[in-house]
DRENKOLFI-938720 format. One line per field, with one value per residue: residue in one letter; residue number from 1; x, y, z of N, C-alpha, C in turn. Coordinates in pm, whole numbers, plus 50000, padded with zeros to 5 digits. Atoms other than C-alpha are relative to their C-alpha. Layout:
N
balum: [a/...]
sekol: [NUM/...]
n_x: [X/...]
n_y: [Y/...]
n_z: [Z/...]
ca_x: [X/...]
ca_y: [Y/...]
ca_z: [Z/...]
c_x: [X/...]
c_y: [Y/...]
c_z: [Z/...]
end
This chain:
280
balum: [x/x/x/x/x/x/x/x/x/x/x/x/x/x/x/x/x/x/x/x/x/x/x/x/x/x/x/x/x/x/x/x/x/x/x/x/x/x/x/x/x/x/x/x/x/x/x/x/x/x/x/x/x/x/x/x/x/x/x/x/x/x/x/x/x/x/x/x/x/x/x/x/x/x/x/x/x/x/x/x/x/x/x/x/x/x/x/x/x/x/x/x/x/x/x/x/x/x/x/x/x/x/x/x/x/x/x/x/x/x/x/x/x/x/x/x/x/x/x/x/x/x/x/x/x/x/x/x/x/x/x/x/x/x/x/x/x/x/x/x/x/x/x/x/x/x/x/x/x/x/x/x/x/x/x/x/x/x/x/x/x/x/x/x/x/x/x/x/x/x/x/x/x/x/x/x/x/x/x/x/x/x/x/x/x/x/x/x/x/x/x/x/x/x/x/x/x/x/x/x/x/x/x/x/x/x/x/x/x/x/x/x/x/x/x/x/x/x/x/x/x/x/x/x/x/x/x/x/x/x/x/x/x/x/x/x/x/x/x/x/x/x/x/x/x/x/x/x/x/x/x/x/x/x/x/x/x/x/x/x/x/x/x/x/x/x/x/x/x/x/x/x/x/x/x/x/x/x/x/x]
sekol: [1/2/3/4/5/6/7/8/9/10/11/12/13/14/15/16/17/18/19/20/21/22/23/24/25/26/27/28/29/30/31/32/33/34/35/36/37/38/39/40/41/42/43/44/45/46/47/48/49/50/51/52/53/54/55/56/57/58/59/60/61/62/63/64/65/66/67/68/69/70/71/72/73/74/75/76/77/78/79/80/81/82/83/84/85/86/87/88/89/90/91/92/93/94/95/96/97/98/99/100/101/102/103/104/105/106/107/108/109/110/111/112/113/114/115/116/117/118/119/120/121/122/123/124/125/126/127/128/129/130/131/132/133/134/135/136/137/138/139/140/141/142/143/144/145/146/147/148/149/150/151/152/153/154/155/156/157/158/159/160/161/162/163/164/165/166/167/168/169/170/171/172/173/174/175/176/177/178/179/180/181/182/183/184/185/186/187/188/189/190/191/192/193/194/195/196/197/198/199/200/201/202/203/204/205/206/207/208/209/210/211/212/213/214/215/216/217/218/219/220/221/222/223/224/225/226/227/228/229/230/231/232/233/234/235/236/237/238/239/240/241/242/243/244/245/246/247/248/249/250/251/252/253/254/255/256/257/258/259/260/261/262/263/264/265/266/267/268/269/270/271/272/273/274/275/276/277/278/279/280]
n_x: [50002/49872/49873/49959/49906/49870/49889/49996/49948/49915/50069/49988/49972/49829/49987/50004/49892/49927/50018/50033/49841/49983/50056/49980/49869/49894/49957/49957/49822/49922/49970/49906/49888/49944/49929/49902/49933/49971/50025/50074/50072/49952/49922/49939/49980/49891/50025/49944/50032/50104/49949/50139/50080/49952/50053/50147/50037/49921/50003/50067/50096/50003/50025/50101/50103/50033/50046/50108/50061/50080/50108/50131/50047/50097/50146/50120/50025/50162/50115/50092/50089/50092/50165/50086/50039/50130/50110/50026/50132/50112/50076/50020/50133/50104/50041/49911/49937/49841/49910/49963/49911/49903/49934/49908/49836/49937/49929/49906/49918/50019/49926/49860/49905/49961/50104/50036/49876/50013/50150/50026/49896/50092/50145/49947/49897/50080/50017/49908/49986/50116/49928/49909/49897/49960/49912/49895/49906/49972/50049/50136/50057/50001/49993/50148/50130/50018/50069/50156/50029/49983/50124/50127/50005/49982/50073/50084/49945/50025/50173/50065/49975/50048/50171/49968/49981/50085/50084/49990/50031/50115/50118/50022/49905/50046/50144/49926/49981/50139/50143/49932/50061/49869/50000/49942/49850/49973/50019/49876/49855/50011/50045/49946/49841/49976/50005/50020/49870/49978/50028/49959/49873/49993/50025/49868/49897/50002/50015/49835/49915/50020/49928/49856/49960/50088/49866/50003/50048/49913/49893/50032/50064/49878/49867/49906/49953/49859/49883/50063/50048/50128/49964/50027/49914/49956/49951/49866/49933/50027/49901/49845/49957/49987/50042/49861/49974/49942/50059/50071/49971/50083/50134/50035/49995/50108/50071/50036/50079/50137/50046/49970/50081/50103/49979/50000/50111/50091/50022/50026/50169/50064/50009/50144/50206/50040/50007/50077/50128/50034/50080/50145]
n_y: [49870/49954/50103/49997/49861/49994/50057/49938/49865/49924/49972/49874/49874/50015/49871/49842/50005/49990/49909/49896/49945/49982/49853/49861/50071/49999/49851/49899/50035/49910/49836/49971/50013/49905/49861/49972/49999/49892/50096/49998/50070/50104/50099/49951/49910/50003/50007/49865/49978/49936/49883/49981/49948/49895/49925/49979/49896/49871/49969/49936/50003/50093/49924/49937/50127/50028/49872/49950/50100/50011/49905/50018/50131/49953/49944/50069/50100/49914/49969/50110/50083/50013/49987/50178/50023/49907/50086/50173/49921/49990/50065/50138/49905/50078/49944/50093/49984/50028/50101/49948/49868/50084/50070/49851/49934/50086/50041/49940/50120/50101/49909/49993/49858/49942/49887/49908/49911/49878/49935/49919/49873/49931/49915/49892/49912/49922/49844/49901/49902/49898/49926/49999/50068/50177/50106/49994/49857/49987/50052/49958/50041/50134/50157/50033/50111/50179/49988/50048/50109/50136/50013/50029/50116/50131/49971/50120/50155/50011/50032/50194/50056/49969/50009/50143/49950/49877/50110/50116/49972/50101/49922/50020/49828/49860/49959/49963/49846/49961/49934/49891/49859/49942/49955/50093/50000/50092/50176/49993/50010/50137/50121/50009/50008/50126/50124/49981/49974/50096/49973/49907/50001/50046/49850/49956/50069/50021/49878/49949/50070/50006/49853/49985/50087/49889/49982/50001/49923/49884/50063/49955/49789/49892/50081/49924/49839/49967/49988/50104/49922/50080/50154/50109/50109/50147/49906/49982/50112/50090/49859/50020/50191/50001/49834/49953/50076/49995/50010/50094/50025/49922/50004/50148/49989/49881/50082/50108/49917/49985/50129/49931/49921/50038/50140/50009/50000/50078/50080/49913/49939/50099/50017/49885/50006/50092/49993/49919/50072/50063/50132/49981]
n_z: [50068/49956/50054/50106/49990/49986/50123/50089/49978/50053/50169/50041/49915/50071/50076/49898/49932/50089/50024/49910/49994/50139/50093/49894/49919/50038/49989/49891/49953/50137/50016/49882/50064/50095/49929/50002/50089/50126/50114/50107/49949/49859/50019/49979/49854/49920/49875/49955/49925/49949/50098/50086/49922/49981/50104/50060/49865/50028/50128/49880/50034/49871/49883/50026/50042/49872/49948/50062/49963/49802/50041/50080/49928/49890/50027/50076/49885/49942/50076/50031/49931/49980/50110/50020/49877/50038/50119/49950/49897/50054/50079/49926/49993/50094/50070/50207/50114/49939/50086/50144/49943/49933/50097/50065/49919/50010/50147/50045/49948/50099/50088/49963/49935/50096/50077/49855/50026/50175/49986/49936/50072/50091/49948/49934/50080/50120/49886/49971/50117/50024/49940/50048/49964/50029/49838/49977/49998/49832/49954/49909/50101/50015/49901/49978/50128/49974/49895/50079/50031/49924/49929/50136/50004/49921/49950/50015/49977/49935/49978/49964/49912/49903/49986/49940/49876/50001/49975/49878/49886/49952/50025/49857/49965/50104/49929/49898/50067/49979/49863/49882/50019/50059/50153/50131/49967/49848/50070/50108/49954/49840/50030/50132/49996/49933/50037/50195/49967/50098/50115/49989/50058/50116/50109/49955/50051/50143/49997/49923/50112/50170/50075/50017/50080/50093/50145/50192/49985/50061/50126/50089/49947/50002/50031/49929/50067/50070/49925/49940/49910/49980/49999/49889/49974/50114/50112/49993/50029/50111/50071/49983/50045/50153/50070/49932/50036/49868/49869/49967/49870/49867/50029/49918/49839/49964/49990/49837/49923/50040/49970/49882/49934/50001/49875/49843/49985/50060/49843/49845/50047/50012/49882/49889/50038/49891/49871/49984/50044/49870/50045/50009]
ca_x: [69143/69404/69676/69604/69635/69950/70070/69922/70090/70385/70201/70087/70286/70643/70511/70420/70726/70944/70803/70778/71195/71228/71013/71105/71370/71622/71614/71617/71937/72059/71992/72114/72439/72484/72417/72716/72891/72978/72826/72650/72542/72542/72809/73054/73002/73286/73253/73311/73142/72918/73024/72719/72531/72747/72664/72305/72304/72531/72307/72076/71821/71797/71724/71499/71284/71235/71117/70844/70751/70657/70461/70277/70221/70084/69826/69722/69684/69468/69236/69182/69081/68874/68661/68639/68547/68243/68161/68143/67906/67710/67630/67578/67262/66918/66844/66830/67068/67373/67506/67548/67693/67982/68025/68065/68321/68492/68564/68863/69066/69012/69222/69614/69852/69982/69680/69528/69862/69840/69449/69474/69813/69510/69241/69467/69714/69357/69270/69565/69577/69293/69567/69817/70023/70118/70170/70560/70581/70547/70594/70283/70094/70235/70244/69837/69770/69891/69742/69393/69500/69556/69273/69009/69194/69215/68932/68676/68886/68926/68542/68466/68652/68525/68158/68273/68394/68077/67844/68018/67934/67673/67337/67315/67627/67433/67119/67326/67456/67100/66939/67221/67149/67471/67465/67566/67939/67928/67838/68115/68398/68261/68151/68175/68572/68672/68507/68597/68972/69037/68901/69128/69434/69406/69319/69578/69837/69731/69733/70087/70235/70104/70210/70543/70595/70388/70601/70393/70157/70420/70639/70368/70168/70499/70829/70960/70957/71011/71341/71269/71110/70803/71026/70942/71155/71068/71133/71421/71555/71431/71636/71946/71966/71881/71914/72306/72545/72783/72527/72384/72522/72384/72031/72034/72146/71873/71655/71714/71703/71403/71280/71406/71197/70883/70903/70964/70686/70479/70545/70536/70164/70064/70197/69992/69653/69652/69693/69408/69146/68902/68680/68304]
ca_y: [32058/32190/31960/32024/32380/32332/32124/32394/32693/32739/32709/33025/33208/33135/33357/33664/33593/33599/33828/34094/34064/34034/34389/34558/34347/34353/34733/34891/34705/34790/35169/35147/35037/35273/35555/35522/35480/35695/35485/35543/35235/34912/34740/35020/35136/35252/35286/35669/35622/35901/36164/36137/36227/36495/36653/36621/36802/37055/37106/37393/37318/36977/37203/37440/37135/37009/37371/37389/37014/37029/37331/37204/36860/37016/37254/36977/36764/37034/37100/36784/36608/36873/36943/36519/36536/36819/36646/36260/36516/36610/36352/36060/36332/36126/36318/36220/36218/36134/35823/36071/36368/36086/35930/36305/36386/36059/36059/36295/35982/35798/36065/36020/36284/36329/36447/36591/36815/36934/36979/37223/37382/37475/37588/37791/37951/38055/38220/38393/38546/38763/38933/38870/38642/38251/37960/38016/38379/38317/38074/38164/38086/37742/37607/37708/37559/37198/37294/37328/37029/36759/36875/36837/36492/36321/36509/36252/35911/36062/36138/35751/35668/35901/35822/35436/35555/35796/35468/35201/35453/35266/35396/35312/35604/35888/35794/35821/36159/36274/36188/36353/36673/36654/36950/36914/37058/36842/36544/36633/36657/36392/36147/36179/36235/36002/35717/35824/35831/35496/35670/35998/35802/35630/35965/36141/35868/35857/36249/36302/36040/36126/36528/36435/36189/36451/36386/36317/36609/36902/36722/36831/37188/37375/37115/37336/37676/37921/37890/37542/37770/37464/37183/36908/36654/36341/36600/36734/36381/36271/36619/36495/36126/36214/36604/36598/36414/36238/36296/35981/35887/36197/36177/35773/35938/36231/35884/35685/36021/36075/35715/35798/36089/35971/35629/35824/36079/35824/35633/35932/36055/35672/35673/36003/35939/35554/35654/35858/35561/35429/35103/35116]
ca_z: [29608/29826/29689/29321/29403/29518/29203/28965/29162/29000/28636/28725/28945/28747/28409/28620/28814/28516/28377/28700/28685/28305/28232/28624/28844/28612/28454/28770/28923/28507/28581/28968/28833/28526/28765/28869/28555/28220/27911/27606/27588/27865/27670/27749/28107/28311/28697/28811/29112/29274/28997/28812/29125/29235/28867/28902/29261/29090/28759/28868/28618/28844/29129/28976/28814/29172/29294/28998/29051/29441/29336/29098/29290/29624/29400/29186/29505/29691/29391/29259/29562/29692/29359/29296/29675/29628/29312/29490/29762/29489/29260/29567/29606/29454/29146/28762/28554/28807/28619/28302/28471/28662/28312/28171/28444/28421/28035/27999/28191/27931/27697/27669/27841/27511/27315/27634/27583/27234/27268/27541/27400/27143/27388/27604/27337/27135/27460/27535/27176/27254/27478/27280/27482/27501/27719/27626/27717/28096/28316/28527/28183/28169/28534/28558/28193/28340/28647/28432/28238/28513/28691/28355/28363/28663/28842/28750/28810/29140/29198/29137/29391/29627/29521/29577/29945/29990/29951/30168/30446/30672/30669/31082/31111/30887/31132/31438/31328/31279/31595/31763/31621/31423/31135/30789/30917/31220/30998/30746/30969/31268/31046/30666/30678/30898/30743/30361/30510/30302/29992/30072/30115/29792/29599/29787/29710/29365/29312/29496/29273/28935/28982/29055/28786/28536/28168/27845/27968/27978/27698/27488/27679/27743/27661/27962/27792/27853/27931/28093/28333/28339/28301/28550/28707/28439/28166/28307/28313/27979/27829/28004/27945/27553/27481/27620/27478/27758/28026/27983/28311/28532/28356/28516/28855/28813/28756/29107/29255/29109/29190/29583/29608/29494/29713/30049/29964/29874/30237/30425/30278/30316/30693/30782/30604/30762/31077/31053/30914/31143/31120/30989]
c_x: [50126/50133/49985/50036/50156/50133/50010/50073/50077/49978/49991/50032/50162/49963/49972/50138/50071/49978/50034/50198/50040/49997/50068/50120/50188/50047/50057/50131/50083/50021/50049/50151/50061/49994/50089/50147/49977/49998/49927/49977/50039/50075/50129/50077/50126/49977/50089/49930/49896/50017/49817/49893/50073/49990/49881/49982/50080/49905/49868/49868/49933/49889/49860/49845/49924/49897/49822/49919/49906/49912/49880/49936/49906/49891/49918/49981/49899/49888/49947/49925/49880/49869/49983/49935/49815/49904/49963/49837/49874/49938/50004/49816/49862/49941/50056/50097/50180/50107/50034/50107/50138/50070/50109/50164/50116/50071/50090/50124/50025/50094/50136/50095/49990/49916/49926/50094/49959/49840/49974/50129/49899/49927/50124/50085/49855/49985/50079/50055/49931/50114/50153/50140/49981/50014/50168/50055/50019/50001/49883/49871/49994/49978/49797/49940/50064/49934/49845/49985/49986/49902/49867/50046/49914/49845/49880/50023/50011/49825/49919/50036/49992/49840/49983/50002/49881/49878/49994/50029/49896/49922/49982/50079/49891/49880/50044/50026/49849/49919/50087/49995/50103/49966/50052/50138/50043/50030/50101/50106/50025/49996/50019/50173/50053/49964/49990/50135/50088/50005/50138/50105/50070/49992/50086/50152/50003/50066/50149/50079/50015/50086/50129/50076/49898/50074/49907/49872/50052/50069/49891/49869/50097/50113/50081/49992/49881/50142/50057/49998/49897/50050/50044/50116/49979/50017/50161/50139/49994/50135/50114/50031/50006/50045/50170/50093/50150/49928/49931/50026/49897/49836/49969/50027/49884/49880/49975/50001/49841/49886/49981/49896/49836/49955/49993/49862/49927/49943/49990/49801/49944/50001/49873/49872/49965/49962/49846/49871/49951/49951/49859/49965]
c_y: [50081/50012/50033/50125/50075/49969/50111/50155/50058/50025/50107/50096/50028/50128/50128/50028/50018/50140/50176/49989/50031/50174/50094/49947/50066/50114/50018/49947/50077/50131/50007/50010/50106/50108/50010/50007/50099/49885/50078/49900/49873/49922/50082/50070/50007/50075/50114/50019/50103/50164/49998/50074/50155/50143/49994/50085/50134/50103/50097/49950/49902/50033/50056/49916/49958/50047/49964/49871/49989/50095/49927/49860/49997/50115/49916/49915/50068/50013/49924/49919/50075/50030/49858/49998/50064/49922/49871/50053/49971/49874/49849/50062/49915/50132/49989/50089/50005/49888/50098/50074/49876/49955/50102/50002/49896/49988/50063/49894/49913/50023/49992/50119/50098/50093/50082/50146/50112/50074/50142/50125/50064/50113/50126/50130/50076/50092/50081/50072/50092/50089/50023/49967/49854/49948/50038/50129/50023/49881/49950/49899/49839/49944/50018/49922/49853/50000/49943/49842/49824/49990/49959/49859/49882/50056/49862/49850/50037/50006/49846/49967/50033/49974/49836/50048/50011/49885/49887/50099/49934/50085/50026/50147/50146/49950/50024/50152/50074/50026/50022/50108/50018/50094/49993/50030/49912/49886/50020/49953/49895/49890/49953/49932/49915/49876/49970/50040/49873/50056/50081/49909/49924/50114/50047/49930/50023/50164/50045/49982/50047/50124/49986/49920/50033/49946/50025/50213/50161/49955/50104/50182/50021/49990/50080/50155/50081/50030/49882/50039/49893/49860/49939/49933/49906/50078/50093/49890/49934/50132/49983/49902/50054/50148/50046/49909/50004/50022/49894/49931/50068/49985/49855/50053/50088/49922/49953/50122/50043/49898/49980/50065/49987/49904/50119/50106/49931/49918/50082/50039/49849/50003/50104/49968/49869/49998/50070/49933/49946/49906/50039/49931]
c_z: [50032/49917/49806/49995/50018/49908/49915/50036/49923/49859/50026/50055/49880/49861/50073/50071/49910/49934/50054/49992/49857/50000/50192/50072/49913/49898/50064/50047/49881/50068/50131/49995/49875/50062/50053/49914/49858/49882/49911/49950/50081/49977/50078/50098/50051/50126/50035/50159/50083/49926/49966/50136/50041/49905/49992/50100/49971/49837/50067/49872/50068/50128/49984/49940/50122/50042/49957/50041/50093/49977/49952/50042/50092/49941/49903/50114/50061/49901/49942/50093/50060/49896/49992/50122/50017/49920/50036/50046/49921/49945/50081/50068/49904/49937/49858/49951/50081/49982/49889/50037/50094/49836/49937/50079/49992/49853/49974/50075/49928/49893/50019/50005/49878/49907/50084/49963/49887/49995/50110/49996/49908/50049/50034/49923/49943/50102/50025/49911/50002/50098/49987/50047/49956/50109/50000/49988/50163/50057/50086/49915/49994/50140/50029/49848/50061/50139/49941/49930/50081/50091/49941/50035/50062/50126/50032/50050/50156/50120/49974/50107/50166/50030/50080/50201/50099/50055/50073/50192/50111/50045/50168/50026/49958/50153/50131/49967/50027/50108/50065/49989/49915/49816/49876/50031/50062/49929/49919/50068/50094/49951/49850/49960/50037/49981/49829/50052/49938/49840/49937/49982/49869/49908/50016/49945/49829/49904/50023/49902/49866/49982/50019/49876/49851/49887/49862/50024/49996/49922/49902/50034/49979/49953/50078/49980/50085/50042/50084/50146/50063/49957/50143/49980/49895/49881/49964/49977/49866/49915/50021/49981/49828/49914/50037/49981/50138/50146/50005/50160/50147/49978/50057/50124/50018/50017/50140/50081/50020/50072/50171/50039/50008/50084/50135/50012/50003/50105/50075/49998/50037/50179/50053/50011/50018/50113/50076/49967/50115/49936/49990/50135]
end
C-alpha cells in the first residue's frame, strides 16, 4: 500500500504544485520585481530601483490610508470577536430554536462584500436623510457604516467557530470548576478562556487580516469619500496602480508594502495568542 502510494504521489501532488506557482509563485516574484521598476506594462519595465518606494512613503494619502486602516482593524477586531464570543455563550445554552438563530446569524457570510456594500450604502444613507446628512459628508459617517457593515458580516462566521471551540471543552473541566465553587466569572476567565484560546486565535487571526485587507466593501459604501478621508490601504493601492497614470510602479511598491505589513501583523498576533493556549 505504502509503495503504490509512493508511485501515485506525484499524480497528485505535481497539479496543485503547478498550479500553487502558476496562479501565486510566479505573480508575486512578477510584482516584487516591478516594484522596483517604472512600466505600464511587464514587457516594458525599467529598473529605478527603490524610487517607487520612496514615492509611496512620500504620498501622504499612503500615510493617511494606513492611519484610517489600523483604526478601523483594531475596532472591528474588538467588536466582532466579543459579540460572536457572547453570541457562541449564548446559543451553546439548551433552548429551542438555537440551530435557527446560528443559521440566522451565520447567513450574511454568505453575501458578497460588494453587494453587502451597495445594500447598506442604501440602509444607512436612508437613515441619515432623516437628518439630512450622508455617508459622504463625514468621515465619522463612513468609518462607523463599514464598521456596522463588517460586523453584520463576519459576526456570525466568527460565532461558528467559537460555538465549535465552546463544545470541544471537556465536560470533566466545567465539573471541576463547579465543585470548586468556581463562579460564572471565575469559570469564564479560569477556565472557559483559556481553553477556547485555539478558537480566539483563529478568530483573532482571521478578523486582524480581513480589516486590513478590507477593499470590495469600501470600494462600494464610501469609494474613500469624502475626500478619501475612508480610503483604506487595498483601495488606496487599487486608485494608484489604476486611477494615476505613471504610478503604476509606486501602486506595486504600496502592494509588497502592503503584503509586508499584513504578514508581520499576522505573525506577531499568531505569536501572542499561541503562547497563551493550553492543552485540554
Amino acid at each position: 500500500m505504502d509503495k503504490a502510494l509512493r508511485r501515485s504521489f506525484p499524480v497528485f501532488v505535481l497539479p496543485t504544485l503547478a498550479a500553487f506557482c502558476i496562479g501565486f509563485l510566479v505573480p508575486f516574484f512578477m510584482g516584487l520585481w516591478l516594484s522596483f521598476t517604472e512600466f505600464t506594462t511587464v514587457q516594458n519595465a525599467t529598473f529605478v530601483g527603490f524610487k517607487n518606494y520612496i514615492a509611496a512613503f512620500a504620498d501622504p494619502t499612503f500615510l493617511s490610508s494606513f492611519g484610517f486602516t489600523a483604526l478601523f482593524a483594531v475596532t472591528s477586531l474588538i467588536l466582532i470577536n466579543v459579540i460572536a464570543f457572547a453570541l457562541a455563550m449564548a446559543l451553546t445554552r439548551k433552548f429551542a430554536g438555537t440551530n435557527i438563530f446560528r443559521t440566522i446569524f451565520f447567513m450574511p457570510n454568505l453575501i458578497g462584500g460588494i453587494v453587502l456594500g451597495y445594500i447598506w450604502q442604501l440602509i444607512i444613507n436612508g437613515i441619515l436623510a432623516y437628518f439630512d446628512v450622508a455617508l459622504a459628508v463625514s468621515a465619522k459617517f463612513g468609518f462607523w457604516g463599514l464598521i456596522v457593515l463588517v460586523c453584520w458580516q463576519q459576526i456570525g462566521y466568527m460565532m461558528i467557530i467559537y460555538i465549535a471551540g465552546l463544545q470541544m471543552i471537556p465536560e470533566e473541566v466545567k465539573e471541576a470548576a463547579d465543585i470548586d465553587g468556581a463562579n460564572g466569572r471565575k469559570r469564564l476567565f479560569g477556565v472557559t478562556l483559556p481553553m477556547m484560546m485555539p478558537s480566539i486565535t483563529i478568530c483573532t487571526f482571521l478578523t486582524i487580516t480581513n480589516g486590513f485587507k478590507l477593499f470590495d466593501q469600501n470600494l462600494a459604501l464610501t469609494a474613500g469619500e469624502p475626500g478619501r478621508a475612508t480610503e483604506m490601504l487595498a483601495l488606496n493601492i487599487f486608485n494608484t496602480f489604476y486611477g494615476r497614470v505613471g504610478f503604476e510602479g509606486v501602486g506595486q511598491a504600496k502592494a509588497v508594502l502592503f503584503f509586508i505589513l499584513v504578514v508581520v501583523i499576522a505573525l506577531i498576533q499568531l505569536r501572542i495568542t499561541r503562547t497563551k493556549e493550553v492543552q485540554a
